[in-house]
VOGU-3710 file (C-alpha; in Angstrom, 3 decimals, decimal comma):
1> xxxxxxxxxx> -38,149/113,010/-12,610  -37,501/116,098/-14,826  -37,814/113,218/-17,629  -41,207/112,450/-16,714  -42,097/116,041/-16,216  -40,977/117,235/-19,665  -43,576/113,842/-20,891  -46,246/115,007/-18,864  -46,408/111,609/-17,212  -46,796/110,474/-13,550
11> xxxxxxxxxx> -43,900/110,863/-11,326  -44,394/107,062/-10,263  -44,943/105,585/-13,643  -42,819/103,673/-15,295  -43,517/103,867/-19,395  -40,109/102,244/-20,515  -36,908/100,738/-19,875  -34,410/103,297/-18,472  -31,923/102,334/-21,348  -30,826/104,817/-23,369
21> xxxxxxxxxx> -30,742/102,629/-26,216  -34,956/102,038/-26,244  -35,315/105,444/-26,825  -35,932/105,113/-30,317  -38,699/102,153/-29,770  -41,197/104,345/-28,532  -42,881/107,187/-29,187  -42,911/108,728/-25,929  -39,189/107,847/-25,633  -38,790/109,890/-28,807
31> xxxxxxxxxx> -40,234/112,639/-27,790  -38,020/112,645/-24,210  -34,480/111,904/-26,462  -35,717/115,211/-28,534  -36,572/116,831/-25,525  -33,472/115,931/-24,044  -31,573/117,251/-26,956  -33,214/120,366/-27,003  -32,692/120,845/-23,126  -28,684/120,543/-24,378
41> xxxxxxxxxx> -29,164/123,338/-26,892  -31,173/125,710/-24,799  -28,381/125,440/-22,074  -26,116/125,917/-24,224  -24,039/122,917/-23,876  -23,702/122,493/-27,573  -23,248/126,041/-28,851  -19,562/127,228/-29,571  -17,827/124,182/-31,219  -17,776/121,815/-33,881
51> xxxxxxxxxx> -18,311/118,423/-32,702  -17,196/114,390/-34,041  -19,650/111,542/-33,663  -18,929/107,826/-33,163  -20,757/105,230/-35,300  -21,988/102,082/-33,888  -24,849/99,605/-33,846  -25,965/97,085/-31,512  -28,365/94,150/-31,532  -31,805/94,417/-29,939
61> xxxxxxxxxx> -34,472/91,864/-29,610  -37,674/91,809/-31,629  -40,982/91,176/-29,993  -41,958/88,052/-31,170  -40,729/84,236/-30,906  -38,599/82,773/-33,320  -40,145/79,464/-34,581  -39,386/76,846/-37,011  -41,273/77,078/-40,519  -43,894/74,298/-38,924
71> xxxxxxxxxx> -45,340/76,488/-36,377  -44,505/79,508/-38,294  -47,032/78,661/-40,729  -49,539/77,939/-37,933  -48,998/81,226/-36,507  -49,259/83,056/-40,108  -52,747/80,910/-40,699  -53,848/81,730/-37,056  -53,058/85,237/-37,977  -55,081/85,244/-40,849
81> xxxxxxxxxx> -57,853/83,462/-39,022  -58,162/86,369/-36,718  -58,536/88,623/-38,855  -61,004/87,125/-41,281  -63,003/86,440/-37,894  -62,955/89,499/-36,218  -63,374/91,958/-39,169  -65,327/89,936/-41,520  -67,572/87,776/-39,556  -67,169/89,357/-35,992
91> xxxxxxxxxx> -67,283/85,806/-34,071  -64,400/84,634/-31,980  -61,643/82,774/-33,579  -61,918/79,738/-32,154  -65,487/79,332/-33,064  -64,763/80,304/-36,633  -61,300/78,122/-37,139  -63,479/74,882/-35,840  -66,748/76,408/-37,928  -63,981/76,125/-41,148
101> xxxxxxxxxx> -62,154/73,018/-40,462  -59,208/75,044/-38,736  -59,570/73,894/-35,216  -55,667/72,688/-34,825  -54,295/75,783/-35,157  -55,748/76,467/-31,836  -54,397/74,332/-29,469  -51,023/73,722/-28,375  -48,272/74,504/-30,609  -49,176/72,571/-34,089
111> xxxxxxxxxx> -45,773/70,800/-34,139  -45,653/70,101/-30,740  -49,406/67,972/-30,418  -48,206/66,468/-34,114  -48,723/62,457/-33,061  -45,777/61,857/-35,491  -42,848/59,622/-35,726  -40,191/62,766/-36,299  -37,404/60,376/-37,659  -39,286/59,581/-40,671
121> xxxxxxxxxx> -39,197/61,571/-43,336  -42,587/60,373/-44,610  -44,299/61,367/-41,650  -43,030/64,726/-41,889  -43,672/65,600/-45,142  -47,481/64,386/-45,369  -47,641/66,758/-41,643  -45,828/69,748/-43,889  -48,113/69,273/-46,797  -50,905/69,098/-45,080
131> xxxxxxxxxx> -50,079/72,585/-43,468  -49,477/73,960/-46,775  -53,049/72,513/-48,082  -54,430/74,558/-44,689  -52,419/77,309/-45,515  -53,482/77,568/-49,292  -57,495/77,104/-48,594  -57,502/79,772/-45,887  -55,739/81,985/-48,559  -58,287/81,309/-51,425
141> xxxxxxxxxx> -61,481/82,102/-48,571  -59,355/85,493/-47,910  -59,630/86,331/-51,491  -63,357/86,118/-51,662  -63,479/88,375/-48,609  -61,496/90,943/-49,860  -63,397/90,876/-53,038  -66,915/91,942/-50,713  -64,507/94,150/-48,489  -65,526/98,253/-49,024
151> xxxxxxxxxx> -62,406/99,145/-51,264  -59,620/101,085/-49,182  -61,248/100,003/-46,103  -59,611/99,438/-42,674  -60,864/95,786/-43,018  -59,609/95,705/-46,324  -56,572/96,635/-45,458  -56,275/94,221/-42,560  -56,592/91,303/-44,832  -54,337/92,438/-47,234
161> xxxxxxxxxx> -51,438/92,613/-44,655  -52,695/89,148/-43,064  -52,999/87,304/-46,050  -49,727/88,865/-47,750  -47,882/87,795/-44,563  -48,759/84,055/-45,129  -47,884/83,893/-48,773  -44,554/85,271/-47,690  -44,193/82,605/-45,404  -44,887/80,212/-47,991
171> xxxxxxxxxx> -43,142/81,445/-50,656  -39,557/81,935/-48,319  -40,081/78,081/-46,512  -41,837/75,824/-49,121  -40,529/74,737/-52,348  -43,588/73,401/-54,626  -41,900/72,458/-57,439  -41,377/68,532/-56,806  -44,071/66,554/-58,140  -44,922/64,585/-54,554
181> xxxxxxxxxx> -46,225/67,848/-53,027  -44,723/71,232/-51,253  -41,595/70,661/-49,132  -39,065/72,401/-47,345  -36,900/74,415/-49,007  -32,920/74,407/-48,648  -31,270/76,689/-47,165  -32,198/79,988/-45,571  -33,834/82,591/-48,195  -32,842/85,728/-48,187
191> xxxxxxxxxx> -35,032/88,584/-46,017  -36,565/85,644/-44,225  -39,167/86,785/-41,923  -38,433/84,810/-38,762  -41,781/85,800/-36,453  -45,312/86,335/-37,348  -46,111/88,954/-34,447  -42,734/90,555/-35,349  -42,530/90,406/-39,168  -39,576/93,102/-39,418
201> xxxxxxxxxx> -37,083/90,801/-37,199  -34,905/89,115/-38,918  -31,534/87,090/-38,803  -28,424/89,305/-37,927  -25,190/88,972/-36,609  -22,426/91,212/-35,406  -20,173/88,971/-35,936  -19,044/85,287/-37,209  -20,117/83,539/-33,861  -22,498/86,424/-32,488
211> xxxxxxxxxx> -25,747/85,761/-34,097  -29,369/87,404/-33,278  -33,082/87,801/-34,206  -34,043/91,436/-34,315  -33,278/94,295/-35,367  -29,797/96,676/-35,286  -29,692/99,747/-33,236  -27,529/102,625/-35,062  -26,603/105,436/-33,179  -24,388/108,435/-33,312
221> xxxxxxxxxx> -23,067/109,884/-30,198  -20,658/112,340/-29,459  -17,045/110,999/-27,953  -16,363/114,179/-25,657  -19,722/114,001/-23,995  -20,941/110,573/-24,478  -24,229/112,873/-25,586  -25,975/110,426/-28,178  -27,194/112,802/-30,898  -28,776/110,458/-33,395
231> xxxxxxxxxx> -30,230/107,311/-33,341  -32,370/104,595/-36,178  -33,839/101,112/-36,080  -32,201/99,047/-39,002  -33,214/95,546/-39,727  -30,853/92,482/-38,087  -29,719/91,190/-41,872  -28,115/95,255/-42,275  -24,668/96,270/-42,670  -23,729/98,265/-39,645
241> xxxxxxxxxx> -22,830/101,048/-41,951  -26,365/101,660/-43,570  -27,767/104,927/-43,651  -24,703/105,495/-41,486  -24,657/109,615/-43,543  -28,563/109,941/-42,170  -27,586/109,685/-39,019  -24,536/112,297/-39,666  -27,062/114,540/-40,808  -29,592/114,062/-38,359
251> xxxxxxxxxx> -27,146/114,780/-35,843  -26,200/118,296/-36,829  -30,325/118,482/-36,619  -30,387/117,305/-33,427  -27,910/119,687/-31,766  -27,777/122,287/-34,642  -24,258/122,152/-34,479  -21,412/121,145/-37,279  -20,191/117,388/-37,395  -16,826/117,912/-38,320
261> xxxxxxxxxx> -15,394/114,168/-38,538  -17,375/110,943/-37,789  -15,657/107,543/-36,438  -16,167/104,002/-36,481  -14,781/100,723/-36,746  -14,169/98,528/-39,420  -17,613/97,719/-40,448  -17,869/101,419/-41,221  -14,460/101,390/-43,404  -15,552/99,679/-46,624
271> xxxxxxxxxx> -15,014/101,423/-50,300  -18,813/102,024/-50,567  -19,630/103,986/-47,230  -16,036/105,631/-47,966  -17,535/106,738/-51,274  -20,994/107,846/-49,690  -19,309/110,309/-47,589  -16,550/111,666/-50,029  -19,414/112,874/-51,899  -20,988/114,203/-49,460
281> xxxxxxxxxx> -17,805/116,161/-48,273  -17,785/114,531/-45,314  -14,931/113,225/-42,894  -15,127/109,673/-42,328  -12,774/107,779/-39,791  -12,101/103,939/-40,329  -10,028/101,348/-39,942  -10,420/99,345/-43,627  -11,682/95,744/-43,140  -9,532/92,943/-43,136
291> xxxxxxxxxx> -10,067/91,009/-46,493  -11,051/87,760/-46,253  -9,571/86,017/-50,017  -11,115/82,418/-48,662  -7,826/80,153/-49,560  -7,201/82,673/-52,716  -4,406/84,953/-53,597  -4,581/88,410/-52,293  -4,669/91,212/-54,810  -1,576/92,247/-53,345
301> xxxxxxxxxx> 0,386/89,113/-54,831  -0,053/90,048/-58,129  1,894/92,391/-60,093  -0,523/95,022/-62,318  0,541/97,263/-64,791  -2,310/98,631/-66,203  -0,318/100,955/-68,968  0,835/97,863/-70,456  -2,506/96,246/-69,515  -0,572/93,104/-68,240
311> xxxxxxxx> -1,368/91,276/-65,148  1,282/89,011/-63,571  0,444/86,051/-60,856  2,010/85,206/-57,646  4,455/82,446/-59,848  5,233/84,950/-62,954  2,610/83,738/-65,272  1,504/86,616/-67,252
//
């Protein structure tokens, strides 16, 4: 209640989660965890002492669903749709996807009402390329409407995002280099951008067999109290250790008091994050990783003398 009171909110509302770990999500959560921080500060719980902080992230789910590149496309066109309807020629969507030969897109999922045969390959690719075709004429009637868009403009701007959003699509899924027409392409490119009404999730995982869509939660806390004192959004594809110094920094911010050692775990333990804080003059606490050689030699097995500038294997070649 003293929560809601410090928001200005009313006492039966309920304007997020109760998890700690949302606070960063939104806005009016931000304002309580500074609040909160400052309620600390003025009661002088953390005045007097030097303080550690423990490093950690966690997964947390994006907004939007994860689809295949099929009706990923379909969302990215329907996206584009919108907007080009709504800002440009103020008429519902539907009316203006039918109106331009787009009418599909507005059904049921476009994979799902596909009347295909999906074991052969044929079939598929004509149903990708024809996507594609979709995708690539919306993009060209985009253009000219930005062109007649007031420069700068909200609406310009609008486009811009919409129609940037489905050539990233394209470019990340499609490979057009064969000379039978766009396919899919191999493998997973990097950055991939998993969810149209999301477009910051992406694939993560915390470890070999935990994987996610989202984004990473990092968060500093402090081990005595179990007082979280920092917190940032990072995308799901991060290391855990990214901007792991920011949120050293922002803790001492946060409770204007002096972080005299930060911990973590392994993730937090390799050369470059040790070399991040070292120059910064700050104390870092981890464990080093465990190397992973892949069926190789460790460094370890090999004898170095870098005087004579001779390097000797694990069966005495030199």
């Amino acid at each position: 209640m003293r929560w809601k009171v410090a928001l200005g909110i009313e006492v039966g509302s309920r304007p997020f989660a109760k998890s700690t770990l949302q606070l960063i999500l939104h806005d009016q959560a931000r304002i309580l965890f500074q609040r909160s921080l400052e309620y600390e500060r003025e009661t002088g719980y953390l005045q007097g002492r030097k303080i550690s902080v423990a490093l950690d992230t966690t997964n947390i789910l994006g907004r939007g669903a994860v689809k295949d590149t099929y009706n990923l496309l379909a969302d990215g066109i329907k996206k584009l749709i919108w907007t080009l309807s709504k800002k440009i020629e103020q008429v519902r969507p539907e009316i203006w996807a039918q109106k331009h030969d787009f009418g599909r897109y507005f059904g049921s999922s476009i994979k799902g009402q596909a009347e295909i045969d999906w074991s052969d390959k044929a079939e598929i690719e004509v149903f990708l390329q024809g996507i594609v075709s979709d995708a690539d004429r919306l993009l060209v009637i985009a253009r000219a409407a930005i062109q007649q868009a007031t420069e700068s403009s909200e609406q310009e701007q609008r486009l811009l995002q919409a129609a940037d959003l489905l050539m990233q699509l394209l470019c990340q899924d499609i490979e057009r280099e064969r000379v039978d027409g766009p396919s899919l392409k191999q493998g997973v490119a990097k950055d991939r951008i998993v969810s149209v009404h999301d477009p910051e999730m992406r694939h993560g995982q915390k470890s070999a067999s935990k994987r996610f869509e989202g984004h990473k939660l990092s968060l500093a806390a402090d081990p005595k109290s179990q007082l979280i004192t920092a917190v940032d959004v990072l995308p799901g594809n991060a290391w855990d250790s990214e901007r792991a110094l920011e949120l050293v920094k922002q803790s001492e911010e946060n409770t204007g008091m002096q972080i005299e050692k930060s911990i973590g775990d392994c993730a937090y333990g390799d050369g470059i994050t040790r070399e991040i804080f070292e120059r910064a003059g700050r104390k870092l606490i981890a464990r080093v990783p465990k190397r992973s050689n892949r069926g190789c030699f460790p460094k370890e097995d090999f004898t170095i003398d870098l005087k004579a500038m001779i390097c000797t294997c694990p069966a005495g070649k030199k």
